[in-house]
Phi, psi and omega in degrees: 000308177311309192312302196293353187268297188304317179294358160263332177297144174271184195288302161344317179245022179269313154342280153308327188292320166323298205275330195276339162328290177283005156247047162249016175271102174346280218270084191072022201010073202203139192263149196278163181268111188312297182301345201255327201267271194313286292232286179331297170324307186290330255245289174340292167292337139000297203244179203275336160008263186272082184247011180224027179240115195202129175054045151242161193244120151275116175282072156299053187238027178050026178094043200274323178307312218288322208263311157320000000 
């Protein structure tokens, strides 16, 4: 659905959708660096780490959920 939408839009309103996107991210309104944001994240569950945590949603969206 996301796809087919973005792909009717024009660069304009690929623009907006971009810039109002981003300011709802709580923590600098600047969208994350998949290595530096995420990655840490993936790394963790990943690894033997979180071996007593089950079934929570970790949010990597720089507070983006918080804010809507």
């Amino acid at each position: 659905m996301f796809q087919a939408s973005w792909d009717r839009a024009t660069d304009e309103g690929r623009t907006e959708k971009f810039w109002r996107n981003s300011h709802s991210i709580a923590l600098g309104q600047d969208y994350g660096d998949p290595d530096r944001d995420l990655g840490p994240v993936m790394v963790f569950l990943a690894s033997d780490a979180p071996r007593f945590v089950t079934g929570q949603l970790i949010a990597v969206d720089g507070g983006q959920g918080n804010v809507r």
